[in-house]
Structures are given as structure tokens and as C-alpha cells.
C-alpha positions as CSV (number, residue, x, y, z in Angstrom):
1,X,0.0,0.0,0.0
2,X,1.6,3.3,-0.7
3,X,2.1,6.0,1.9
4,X,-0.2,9.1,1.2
5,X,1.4,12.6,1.1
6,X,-0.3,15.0,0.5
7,X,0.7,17.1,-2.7
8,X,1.2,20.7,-1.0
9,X,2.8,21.3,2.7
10,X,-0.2,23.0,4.7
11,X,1.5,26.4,5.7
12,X,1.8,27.7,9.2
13,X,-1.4,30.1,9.4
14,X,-2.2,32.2,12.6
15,X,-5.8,31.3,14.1
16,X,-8.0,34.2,14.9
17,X,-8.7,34.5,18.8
18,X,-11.9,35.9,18.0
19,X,-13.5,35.0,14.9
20,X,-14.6,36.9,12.1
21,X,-18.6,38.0,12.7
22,X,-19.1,37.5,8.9
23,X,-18.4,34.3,10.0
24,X,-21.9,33.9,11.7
25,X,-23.8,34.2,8.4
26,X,-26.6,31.5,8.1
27,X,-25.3,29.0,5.7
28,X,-28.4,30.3,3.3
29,X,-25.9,33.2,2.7
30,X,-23.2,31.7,1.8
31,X,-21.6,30.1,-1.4
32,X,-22.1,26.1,-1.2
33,X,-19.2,24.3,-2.3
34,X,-19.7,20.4,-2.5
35,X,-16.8,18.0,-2.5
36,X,-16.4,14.9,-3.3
37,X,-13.8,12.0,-4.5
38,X,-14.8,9.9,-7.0
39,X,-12.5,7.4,-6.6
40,X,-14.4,6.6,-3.0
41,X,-17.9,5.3,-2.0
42,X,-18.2,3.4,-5.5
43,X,-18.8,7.3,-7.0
44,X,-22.3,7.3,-5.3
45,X,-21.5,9.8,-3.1
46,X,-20.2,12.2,-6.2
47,X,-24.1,11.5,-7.7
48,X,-25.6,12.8,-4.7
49,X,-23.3,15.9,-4.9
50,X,-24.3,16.4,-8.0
51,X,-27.5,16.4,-7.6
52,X,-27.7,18.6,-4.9
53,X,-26.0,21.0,-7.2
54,X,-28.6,20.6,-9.8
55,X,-31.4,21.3,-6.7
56,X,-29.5,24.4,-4.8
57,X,-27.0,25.6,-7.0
58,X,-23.6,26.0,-5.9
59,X,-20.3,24.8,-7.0
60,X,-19.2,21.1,-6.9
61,X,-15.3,20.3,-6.6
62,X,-14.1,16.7,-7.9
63,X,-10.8,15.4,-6.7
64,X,-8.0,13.9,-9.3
65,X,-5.4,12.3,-7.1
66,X,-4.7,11.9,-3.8
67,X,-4.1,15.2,-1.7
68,X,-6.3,17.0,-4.7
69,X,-9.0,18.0,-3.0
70,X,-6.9,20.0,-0.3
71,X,-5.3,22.3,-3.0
72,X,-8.9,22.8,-4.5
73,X,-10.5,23.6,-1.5
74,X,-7.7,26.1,-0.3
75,X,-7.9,27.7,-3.6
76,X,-11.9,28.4,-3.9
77,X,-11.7,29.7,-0.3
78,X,-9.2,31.9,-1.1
79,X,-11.7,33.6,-4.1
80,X,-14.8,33.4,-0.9
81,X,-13.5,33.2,2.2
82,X,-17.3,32.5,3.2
83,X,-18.1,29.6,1.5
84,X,-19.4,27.0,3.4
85,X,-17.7,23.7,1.8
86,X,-20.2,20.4,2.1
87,X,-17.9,17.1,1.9
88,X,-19.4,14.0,0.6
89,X,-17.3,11.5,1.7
90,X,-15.7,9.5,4.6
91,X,-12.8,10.5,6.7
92,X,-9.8,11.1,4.4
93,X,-12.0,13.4,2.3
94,X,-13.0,14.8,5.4
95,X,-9.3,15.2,6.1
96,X,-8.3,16.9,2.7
97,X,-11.0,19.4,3.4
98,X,-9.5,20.1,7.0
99,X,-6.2,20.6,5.7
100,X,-7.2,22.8,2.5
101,X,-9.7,24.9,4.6
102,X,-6.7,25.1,7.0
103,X,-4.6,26.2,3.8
104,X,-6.1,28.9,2.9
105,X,-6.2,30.8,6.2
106,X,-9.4,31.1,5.8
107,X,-10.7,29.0,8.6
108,X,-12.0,32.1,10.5
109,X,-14.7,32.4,8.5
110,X,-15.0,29.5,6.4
111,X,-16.7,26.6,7.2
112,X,-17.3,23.3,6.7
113,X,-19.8,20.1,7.0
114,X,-19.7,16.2,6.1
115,X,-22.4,14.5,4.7
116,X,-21.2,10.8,5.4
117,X,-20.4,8.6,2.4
118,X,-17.2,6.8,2.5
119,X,-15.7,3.2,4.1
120,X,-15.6,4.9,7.1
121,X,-17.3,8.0,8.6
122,X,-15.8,8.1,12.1
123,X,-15.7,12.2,12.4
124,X,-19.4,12.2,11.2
125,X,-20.2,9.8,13.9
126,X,-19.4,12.4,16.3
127,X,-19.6,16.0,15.1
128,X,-22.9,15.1,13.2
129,X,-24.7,13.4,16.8
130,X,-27.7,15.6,18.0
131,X,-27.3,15.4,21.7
132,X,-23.6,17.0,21.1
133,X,-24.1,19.9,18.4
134,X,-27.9,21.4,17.2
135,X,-28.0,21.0,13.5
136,X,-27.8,23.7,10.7
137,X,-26.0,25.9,13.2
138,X,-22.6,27.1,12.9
139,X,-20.2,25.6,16.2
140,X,-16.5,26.5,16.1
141,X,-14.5,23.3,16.6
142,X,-10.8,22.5,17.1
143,X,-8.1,20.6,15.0
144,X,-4.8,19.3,15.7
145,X,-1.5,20.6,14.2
146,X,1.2,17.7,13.4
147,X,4.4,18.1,12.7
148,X,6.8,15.2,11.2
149,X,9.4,14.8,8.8
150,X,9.4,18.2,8.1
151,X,5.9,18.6,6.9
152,X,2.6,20.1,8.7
153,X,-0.7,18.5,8.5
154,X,-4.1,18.9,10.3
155,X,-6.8,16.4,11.5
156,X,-10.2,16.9,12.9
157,X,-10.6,13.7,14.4
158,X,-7.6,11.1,15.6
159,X,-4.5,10.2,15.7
160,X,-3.1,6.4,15.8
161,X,0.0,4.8,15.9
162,X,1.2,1.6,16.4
163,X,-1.1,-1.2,16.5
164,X,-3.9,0.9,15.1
165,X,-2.0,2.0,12.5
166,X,-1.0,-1.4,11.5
167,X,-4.6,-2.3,11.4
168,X,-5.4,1.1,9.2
169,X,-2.7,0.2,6.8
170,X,-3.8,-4.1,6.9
171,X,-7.9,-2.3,6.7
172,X,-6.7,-0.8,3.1
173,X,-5.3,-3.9,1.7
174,X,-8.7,-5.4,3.0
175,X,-10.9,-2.9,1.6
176,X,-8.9,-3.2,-1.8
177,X,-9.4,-7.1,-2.6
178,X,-12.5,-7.9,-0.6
179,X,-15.8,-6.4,-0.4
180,X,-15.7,-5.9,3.7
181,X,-16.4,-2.2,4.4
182,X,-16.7,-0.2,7.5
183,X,-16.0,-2.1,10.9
184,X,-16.3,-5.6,9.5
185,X,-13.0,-4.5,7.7
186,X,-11.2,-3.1,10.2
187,X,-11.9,-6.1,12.6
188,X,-11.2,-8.1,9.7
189,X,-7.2,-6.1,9.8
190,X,-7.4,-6.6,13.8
191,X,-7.6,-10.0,13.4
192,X,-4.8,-10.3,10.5
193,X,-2.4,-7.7,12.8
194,X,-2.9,-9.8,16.1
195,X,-1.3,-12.9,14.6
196,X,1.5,-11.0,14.4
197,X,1.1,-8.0,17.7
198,X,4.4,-6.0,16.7
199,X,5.1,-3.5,19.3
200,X,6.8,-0.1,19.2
201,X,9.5,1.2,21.0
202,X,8.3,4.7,21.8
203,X,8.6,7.7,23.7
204,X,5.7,9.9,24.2
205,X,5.7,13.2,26.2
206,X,2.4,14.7,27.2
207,X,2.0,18.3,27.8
208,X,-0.6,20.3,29.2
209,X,-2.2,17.7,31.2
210,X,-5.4,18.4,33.1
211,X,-7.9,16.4,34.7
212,X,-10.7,15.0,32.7
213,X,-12.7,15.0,35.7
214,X,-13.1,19.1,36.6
215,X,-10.2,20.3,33.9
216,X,-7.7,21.4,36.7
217,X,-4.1,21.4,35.3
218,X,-2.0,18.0,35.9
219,X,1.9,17.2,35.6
220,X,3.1,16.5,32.6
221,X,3.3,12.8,32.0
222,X,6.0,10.9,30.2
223,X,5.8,7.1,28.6
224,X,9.2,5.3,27.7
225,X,8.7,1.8,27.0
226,X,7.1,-0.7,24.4
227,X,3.4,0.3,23.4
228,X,0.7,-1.9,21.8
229,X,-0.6,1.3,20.3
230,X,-1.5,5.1,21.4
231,X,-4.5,7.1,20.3
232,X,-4.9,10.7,20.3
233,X,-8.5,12.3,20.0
234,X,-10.1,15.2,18.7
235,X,-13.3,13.0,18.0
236,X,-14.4,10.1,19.7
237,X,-14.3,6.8,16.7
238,X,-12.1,5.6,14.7
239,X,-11.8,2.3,12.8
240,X,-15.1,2.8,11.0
241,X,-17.1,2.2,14.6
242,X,-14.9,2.2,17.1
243,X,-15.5,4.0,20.1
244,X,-11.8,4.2,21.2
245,X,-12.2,7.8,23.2
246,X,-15.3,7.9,24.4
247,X,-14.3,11.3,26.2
248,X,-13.2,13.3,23.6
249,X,-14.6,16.7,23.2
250,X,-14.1,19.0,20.0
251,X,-14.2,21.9,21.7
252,X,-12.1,21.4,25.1
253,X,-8.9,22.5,23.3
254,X,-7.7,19.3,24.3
255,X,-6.6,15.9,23.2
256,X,-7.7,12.8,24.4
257,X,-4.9,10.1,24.8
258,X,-4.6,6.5,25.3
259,X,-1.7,3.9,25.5
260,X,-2.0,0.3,25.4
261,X,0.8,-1.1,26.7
262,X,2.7,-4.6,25.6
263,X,0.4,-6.9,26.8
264,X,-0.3,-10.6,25.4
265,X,-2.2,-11.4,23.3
266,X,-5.5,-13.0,25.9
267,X,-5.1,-9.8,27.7
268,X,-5.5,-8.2,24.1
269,X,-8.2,-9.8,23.0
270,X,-10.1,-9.6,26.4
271,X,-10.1,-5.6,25.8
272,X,-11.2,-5.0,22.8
273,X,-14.6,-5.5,23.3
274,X,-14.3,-2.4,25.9
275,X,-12.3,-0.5,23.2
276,X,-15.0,-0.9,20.5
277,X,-17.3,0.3,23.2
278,X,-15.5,2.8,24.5
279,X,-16.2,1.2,28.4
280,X,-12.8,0.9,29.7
281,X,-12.8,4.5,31.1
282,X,-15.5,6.0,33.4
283,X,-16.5,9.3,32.8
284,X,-14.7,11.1,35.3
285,X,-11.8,10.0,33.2
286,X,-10.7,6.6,35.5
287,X,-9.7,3.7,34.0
288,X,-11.9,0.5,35.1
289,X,-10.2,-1.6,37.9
290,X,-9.2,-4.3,35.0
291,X,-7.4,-1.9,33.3
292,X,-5.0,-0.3,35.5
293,X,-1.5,-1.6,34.6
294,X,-2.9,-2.5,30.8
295,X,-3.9,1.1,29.3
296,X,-3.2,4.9,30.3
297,X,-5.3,7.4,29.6
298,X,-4.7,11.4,29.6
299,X,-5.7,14.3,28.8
300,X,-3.7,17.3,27.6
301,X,-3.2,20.1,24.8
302,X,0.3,18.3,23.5
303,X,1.9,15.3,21.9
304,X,5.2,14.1,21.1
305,X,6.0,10.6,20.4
306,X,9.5,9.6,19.3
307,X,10.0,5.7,17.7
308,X,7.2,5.2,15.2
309,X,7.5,4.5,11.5
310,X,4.1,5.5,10.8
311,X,1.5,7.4,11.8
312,X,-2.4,7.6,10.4
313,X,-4.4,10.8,10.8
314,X,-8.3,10.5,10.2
315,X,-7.3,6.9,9.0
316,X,-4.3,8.3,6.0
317,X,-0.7,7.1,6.5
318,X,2.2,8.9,6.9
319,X,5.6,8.4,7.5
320,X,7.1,9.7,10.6
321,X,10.7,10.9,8.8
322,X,14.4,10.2,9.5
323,X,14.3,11.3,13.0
324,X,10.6,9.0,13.6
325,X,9.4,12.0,16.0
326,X,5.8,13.2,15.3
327,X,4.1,16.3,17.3
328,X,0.4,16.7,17.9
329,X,-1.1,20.2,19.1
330,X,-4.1,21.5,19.4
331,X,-5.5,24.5,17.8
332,X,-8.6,25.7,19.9
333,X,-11.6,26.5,18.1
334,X,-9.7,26.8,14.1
335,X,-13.0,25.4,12.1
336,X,-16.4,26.5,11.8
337,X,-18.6,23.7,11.4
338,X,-22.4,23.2,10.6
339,X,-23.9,19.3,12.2
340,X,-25.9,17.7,9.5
């Protein structure tokens, strides 16, 4: 499977501490610009953009090549920087949107919302749920700055590396020569990448820690040793279903973080019913008593993790680099978005 990178660096843009009032315009006054891969989804998702077109008007954006739509999106919010872009798609469209709105330094007053239509629609699960945001109305959101191998990206939703990201990059192959979609494939990859369980020699350095039980500021918290895998959330799912951070919170400014440590492979399988659930955490951010010793879980505003290969964001691969260092930040409240 190749490595995605995407075709232009995301330049370093300054977020507004107060956004833009124009920014508050109901989305009836504003530009609609639909996007959509056809490569994905079996091109029905680019039908139903197009159609929607036909209905409301507005401009639809098609994608050519990986990392395509983040250069098209970054240019047609530079011509409006108050479009309101609609993506039809699953998560890695979602994540070429992020970065290209991101691109443009637009984000103040640009904004965004995902229509779900791809193999896996984990960001959608969250941002587009009732009970967290009221639909139709514009919420400002965070994303995550990375930094590795010289390049800067953005995600919306997670970050995964290790074991995950063996099982992203095992899901692909899946999804290429089988029919499985969604969770089936990505158990499907869990299954394939526990018969072999590599670990990863890592070391991770959480900064601006606080507790996810009243937000009060906490040490910072180092991990050096062999990890399973570690997960840092925006959003809540990944793995097309997986509830992995049940806590996560787009607008806390923070990041959610879990580490599985080097367990065997009974203790492995025993957890990942909790994981898919998301039940191995209480909500004032405790881990269950038959966790303690098997997972961490923090909360803070910063990431670095030295020793990985790869890393996914929003279920794309990347290479960590020469030095195998990736850093994770958060940029509080950088994206408008409208819940669906």
C-alpha cells in the first residue's frame, strides 16, 4: 500500500482568537461548495453531490489524485473566504477538506460540513450526533496541528499509531481485494495484525495535562517503553465504529490520549470489546479496575511521540521521517462547522 502525502505542505497560518462575525452568516448566505472524491464510495456519493447542485445551485469540486482536494479547497476559499464547503465522503475526504480549509487561512470564516459517504465516517459519527451539536447551526471546533518529517498537517478527528495504524494500513489492503467495508474490515485487519502483535519502541511526552474530571491542570506525564498502540483524539471513533475515546470533546482545546501497553495477546483480545465500546474508562476519566496496569489514559493540549515508522491521521498514512518523531497540538476553536 503506498504512503499518502499530501501534494502541498499546509503552511503555518495564525488562528484568529476571535472570529470573524461575517463568520456567523446563516449558511443560506453563503456560497455552497460540494466536494467529493470519486474514486471513493463506489462514485455514489459524487451522484448525490451532483445532484444537490442541480437542486440548490452552488459549486461542486471533484478530486483527481490523492491530496487533490486540499489544493482545490484552499484555492476556492481563497476567491470566498465564506463559502461554506459540504464534503461527501468519509474521513480522508473529510481530512483533505481540514487541511485545505486550513490552507487557505481562511478557517476564521470559512466553514465546513460532512455529509457521510465513504468506508468509514468516524468524524461524522461524532460532530454530526444531535445530543452534542444542534444542527444547521454554525459551532467553532478544534483541530490538531502535526508536525513530522518536516511537513505540517491537520486532523479533525484522531491520531493512531502503532497497532492501530498497523490495522489502518492491513484495513486498506482489506478494503482493496475484498468487499468488507466499514468495521467488519477493520476487525477483519485486527484479526490479520494480532497474529503477528508488533510493538513499538516509543517515547511519548504529554504536555498540558489536566484532569478529565473538573479540567484542573496536571503534571506533565511521560511514557518510555514498548506500546501496543497510542490514540490521540479530537473525535471520539475511529476504525469505521470504534469508540476508542469515548471522552473526547471538540471543543475542550484538548486531546484525548490512550496507551496500550505490551500486553499478550489474551489480555489483548479480552479488551477489545471495551475498546470498540469505549467502556474501559469511566467518565470522570478513571480507567476500570481491569485496566489499571494495561492502558493509560490522559488528557492534555500536546503530543510528542519519538520511535514510530508510521503514523495515520483520520485513517491516511504517513511516515514519521528520519528522526521518527511526530508532534500533535491542538488549535482551539480553528474550524467552523455546521452538524448535519
Amino acid at each position: 500500500m503506498k504512503v499518502r502525502v499530501p501534494e502541498r505542505p499546509v503552511p503555518e497560518r495564525p488562528v484568529p482568537e476571535q472570529p470573524d462575525e461575517k463568520a456567523f452568516l446563516p449558511l443560506s448566505e453563503r456560497k455552497l461548495i460540494y466536494i467529493a472524491n470519486p474514486a471513493a464510495g463506489g462514485g455514489r456519493h459524487l451522484a448525490a453531490a451532483e445532484n444537490a447542485v442541480k437542486r440548490g445551485g452552488g459549486e461542486l469540486i471533484k478530486s483527481e489524485r490523492p491530496g487533490h482536494l486540499t489544493e482545490l479547497v484552499a484555492d476556492a476559499l481563497i476567491r470566498d473566504p465564506f463559502a461554506h464547503v459540504v464534503v461527501y465522503g468519509g474521513d480522508g475526504t473529510v481530512y483533505e477538506a481540514v487541511n485545505g480549509i486550513m490552507a487557505s487561512g481562511q478557517n476564521g470564516t470559512a466553514s465546513f460540513s460532512v455529509i457521510p459517504a465513504g468506508s468509514g465516517n468516524d468524524f461524522s459519527t461524532h460532530v454530526n450526533d444531535p445530543d452534542i451539536f444542534e444542527p444547521y447551526e454554525l459551532t467553532r471546533v478544534d483541530a490538531v496541528r502535526t508536525e513530522a518529517g518536516g511537513k505540517t498537517r491537520y486532523f479533525a478527528n484522531m491520531m493512531n499509531i502503532g497497532f492501530d495504524c498497523a490495522v489502518v494500513r492491513q484495513t486498506c489492503r482489506i478494503r482493496e481485494k475484498t468487499p468488507l467495508r466499514g468495521s467488519l474490515a477493520y476487525v477483519a485487519g485486527v484479526a490479520k495484525e494480532l497474529a503477528v502483535k508488533k510493538t513499538t519502541d516509543a517515547e511519548i511526552l504529554l504536555s498540558g495535562c489536566v484532569s478529565p474530571a473538573d479540567g484542573k491542570p496536571l503534571p506533565d506525564r511521560t511514557f518510555r517503553q514498548k506500546i501496543l498502540l497510542t490514540a490521540a483524539g479530537n473525535g471520539s471513533h475511529c476504525g469505521g465504529g470504534f469508540n476508542a475515546l469515548p471522552l473526547a470533546d471538540l471543543t475542550d482545546g484538548c486531546l484525548d490520549v490512550l496507551v496500550v501497553n505490551d500486553v499478550s495477546r489474551f489480555k489483548f483480545v479480552a479488551l477489545v470489546g471495551d475498546y470498540r465500546a469505549g467502556t474501559y474508562v469511566r467518565k470522570n476519566g478513571e480507567l476500570r479496575d481491569k485496566f489499571r496496569g494495561i492502558l493509560e489514559f490522559v488528557r492534555c493540549s500536546r503530543m510528542e511521540v519519538s520511535g514510530p515508522e508510521y503514523f495515520c491521521l483520520d485513517g491516511e498514512v504517513f511516515e514519521t521521517g528520519a528522526d521518527r518523531r511526530v508532534t500533535a497540538e491542538v488549535v482551539p476553536g480553528a474550524l467552523w462547522y455546521a452538524a448535519v
